[in-house]
N, C-alpha and C positions, 0 to 999 in steps of 0.2 A: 337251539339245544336247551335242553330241564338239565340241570345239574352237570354240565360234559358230558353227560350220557344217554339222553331221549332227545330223542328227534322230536320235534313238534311243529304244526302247522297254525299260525295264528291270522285271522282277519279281521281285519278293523277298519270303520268307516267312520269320519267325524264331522260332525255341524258341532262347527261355530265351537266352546271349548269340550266336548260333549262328546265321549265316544263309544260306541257298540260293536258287538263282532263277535267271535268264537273264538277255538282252538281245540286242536285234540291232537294226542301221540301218533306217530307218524311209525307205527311197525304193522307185521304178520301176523294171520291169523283172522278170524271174525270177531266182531263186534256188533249191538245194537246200535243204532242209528242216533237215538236218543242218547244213552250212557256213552257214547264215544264221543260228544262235542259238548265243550263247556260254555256257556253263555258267560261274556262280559260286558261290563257295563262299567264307566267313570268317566273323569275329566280328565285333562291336560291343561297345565297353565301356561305362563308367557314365556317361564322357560324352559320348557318341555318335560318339565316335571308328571309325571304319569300317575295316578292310581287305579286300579280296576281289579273291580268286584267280581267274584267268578261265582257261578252259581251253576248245580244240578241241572243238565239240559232237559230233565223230567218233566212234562205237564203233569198241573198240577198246583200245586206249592213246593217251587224249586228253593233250594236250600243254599245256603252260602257254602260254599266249598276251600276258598282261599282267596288270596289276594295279590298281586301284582304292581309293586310299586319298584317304580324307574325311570329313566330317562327316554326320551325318544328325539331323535337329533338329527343332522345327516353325516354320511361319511361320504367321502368324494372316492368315486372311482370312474377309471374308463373316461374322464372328460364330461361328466356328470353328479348326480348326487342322489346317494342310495340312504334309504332310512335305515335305523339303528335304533334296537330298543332294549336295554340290557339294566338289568336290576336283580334285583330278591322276591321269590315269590314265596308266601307265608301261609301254611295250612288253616284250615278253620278250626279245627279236632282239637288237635295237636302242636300248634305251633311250629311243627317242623318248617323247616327253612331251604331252599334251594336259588342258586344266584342263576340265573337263566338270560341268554345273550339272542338275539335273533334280526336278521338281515332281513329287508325288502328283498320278495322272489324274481328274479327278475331270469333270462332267458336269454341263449345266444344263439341268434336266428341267424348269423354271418351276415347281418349286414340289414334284413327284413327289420320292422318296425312291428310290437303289438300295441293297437289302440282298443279300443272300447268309445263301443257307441251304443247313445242311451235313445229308446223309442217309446214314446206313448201315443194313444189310441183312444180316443172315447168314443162312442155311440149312446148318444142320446134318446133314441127313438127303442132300441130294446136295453138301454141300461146297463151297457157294461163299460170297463176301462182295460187296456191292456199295457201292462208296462216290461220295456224288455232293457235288457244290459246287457251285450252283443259282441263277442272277442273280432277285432279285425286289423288285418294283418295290411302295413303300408310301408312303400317303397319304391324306386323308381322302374323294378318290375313287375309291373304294372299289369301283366298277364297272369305271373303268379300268386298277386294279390288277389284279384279279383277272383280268380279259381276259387281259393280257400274260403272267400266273401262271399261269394255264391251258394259253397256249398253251406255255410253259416244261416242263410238268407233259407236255404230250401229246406234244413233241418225244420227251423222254428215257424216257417210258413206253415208247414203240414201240419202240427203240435196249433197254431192258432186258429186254423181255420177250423179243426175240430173243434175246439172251443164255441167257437163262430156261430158255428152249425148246433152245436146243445143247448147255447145262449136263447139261439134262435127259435130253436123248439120248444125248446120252456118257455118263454114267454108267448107262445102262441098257445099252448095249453093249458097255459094259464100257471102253473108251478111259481112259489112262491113268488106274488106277485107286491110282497113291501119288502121284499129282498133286490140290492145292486150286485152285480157280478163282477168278477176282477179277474184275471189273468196274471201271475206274473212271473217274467223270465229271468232268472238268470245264471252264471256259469262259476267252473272255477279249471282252469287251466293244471291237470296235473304233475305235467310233463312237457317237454318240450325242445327242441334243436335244431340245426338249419336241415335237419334231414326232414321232422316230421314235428305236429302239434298234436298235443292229448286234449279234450276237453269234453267235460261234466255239465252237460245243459240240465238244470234244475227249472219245473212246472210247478208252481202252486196255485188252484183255480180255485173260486168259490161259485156256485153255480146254484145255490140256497144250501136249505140245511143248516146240520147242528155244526158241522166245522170245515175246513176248505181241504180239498185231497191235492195229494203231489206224485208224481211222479218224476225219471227222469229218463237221460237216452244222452247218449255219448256220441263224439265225432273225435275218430282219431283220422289225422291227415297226413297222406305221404306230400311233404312238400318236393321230392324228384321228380315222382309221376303227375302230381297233381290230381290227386285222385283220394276219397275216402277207403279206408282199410278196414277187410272184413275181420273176425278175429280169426279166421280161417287162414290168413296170409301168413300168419305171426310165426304157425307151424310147418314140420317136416308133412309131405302125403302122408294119408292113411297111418298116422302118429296116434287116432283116436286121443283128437288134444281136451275133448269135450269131455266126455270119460275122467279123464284126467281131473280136469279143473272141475268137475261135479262131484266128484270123490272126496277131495282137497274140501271142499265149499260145504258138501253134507256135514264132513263130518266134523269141522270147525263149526257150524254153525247150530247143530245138537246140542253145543257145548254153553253156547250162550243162555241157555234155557227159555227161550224166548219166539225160537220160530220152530215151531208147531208143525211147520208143512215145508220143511225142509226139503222130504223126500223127494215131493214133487215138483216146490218151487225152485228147487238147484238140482234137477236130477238130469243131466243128459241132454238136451233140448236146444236149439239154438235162440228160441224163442225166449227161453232162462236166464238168457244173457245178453242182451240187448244194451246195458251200462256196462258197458268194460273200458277201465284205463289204465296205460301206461303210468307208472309213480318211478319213483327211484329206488323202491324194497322191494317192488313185488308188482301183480296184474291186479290190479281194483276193481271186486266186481261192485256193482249196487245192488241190493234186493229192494224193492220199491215196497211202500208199507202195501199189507195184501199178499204181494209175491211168497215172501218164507214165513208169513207169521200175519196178527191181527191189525189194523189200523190202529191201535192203542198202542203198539209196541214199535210200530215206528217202521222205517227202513232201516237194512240191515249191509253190513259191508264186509267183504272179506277179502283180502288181502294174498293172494298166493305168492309165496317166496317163489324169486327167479331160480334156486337151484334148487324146488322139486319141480320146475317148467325145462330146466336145463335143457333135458335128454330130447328134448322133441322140440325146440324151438331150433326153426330154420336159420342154418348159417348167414344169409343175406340179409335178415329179416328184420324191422325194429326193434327185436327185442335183442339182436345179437349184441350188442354192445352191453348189455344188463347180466348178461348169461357169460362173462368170460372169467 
């Protein structure tokens, strides 16, 4: 939480005392891809004394935005130890001030374990690398893990091998040929409980050219069934949920001024919605740069609150819990 009152989502990765990551508000509605995540960047010292520098997630010349100074510690819960990072964040403008408190996200799978597992890949002979970061689920039910690790495994197989096969091609026709290729995968968990898993598989490939493209594609998982969930499940029959969430989606995302091809890119289509996920405000779509607007402007995300999904999500469904 910003101030008791915004929800916020922050990620950070650190070597050695040296830390990077984002963050962005955590509500309804659409946003640009780019103006919704703030890049950070700073240190941690020996004890746990924090600073970090936020800047504009604009390409470009990104601008400083504010700052982030506090502590980062652990708190003990559950027979474990959960991180804690809570201090003052300072505007760049203005000076304004907000004291901002936030917990390590962590998940109660009843008893399941989430690991991550990291994959790399080189090929020497056509010059690429692939690097993957991979949600996986461990326990001593051992059928149920591997379900969900499978289907992890078959997402991102199809997603590389295409890679694979373009890598392939262009070096045999020769396409930038003092250019290396790279692949890289990774995820972000938006939801999650011992019923089911949300997760956001992010693509960014370089294949030559002036800059590397991304897309993405979601797995949401019934952990009862054991089985991927279409977003067709989530609804009542013939609720026309798609209507629905393409309505919501147009006309949020007009508002941004930024995607151009809204009409099309969120109109109606099942094809339109291939990133969808579970959060705790709302159904998170992704628009992939391309999809509602230009690659200069980024990918775009819109968020639908559960009570205009209310009226058509099915009583059994994952999202009934969200909907009451």
């Amino acid at each position: 939480m910003m101030d008791d009152n915004h929800a916020i989502r922050m990620s950070l990765e650190r070597k050695s005392d040296n830390l990077t990551g984002d963050y962005f508000y955590e509500r309804v509605a659409a946003s640009n891809g780019m103006e919704r995540t703030l890049k950070l960047k700073g240190r941690i010292d020996g004890d746990g004394n924090v600073t970090l520098t936020e800047t504009s997630g604009k390409t470009g010349n990104p601008q400083k935005t504010g700052e982030f100074k506090g502590k980062l510690d652990g708190l003990s819960a559950d027979g474990g130890v959960r991180l804690r990072f809570s201090g003052l964040w300072t505007g760049a403008k203005d000076g304004k001030q907000m004291p901002f408190s936030l917990r390590e996200l962590r998940f109660d799978f009843g008893g399941l374990k989430l690991d991550q597992k990291k994959e790399k890949s080189v090929n020497k002979n056509l010059r690429y690398e692939i690097e993957m970061s991979l949600p996986q689920l461990a326990d001593a039910n051992s059928t149920q893990c591997e379900k969900f690790n499978q289907a992890v495994a078959n997402l991102v197989a199809a997603r590389a091998n295409k890679f694979k096969k373009e890598a392939a091609e262009s070096r045999k026709d020769g396409s930038f040929p003092e250019q290396d290729f790279d692949l890289l995968v990774y995820y972000e968990v938006t939801a999650a409980n011992k019923d089911f898993v949300s997760v956001l598989f992010i693509f960014t490939e370089f294949l030559g050219g002036a800059h590397p493209n991304g897309d993405s594609k979601s797995l949401n998982y019934d952990l009862n069934s054991n089985t991927p969930v279409n977003l067709a499940d989530l609804f009542t029959l013939n609720s026309n949920y798609l209507k629905v969430i393409s309505d919501y989606s147009i006309n949020r995302l007009k508002k941004t001024g930024t995607a151009g091809d809204a009409e099309s890119g969120a109109g109606p289509k099942i094809k339109n919605f291939h990133s969808w996920n579970i959060t705790p405000v709302g159904l998170r779509i992704t628009f992939d740069p391309y999809d509602v607007g230009s690659y200069a402007d980024g990918e775009h995300v819109v968020v639908v609150p559960y009570s205009q999904l209310k009226p058509i999500i099915k009583p059994d469904g994952l999202l009934a819990e969200f909907a009451k």
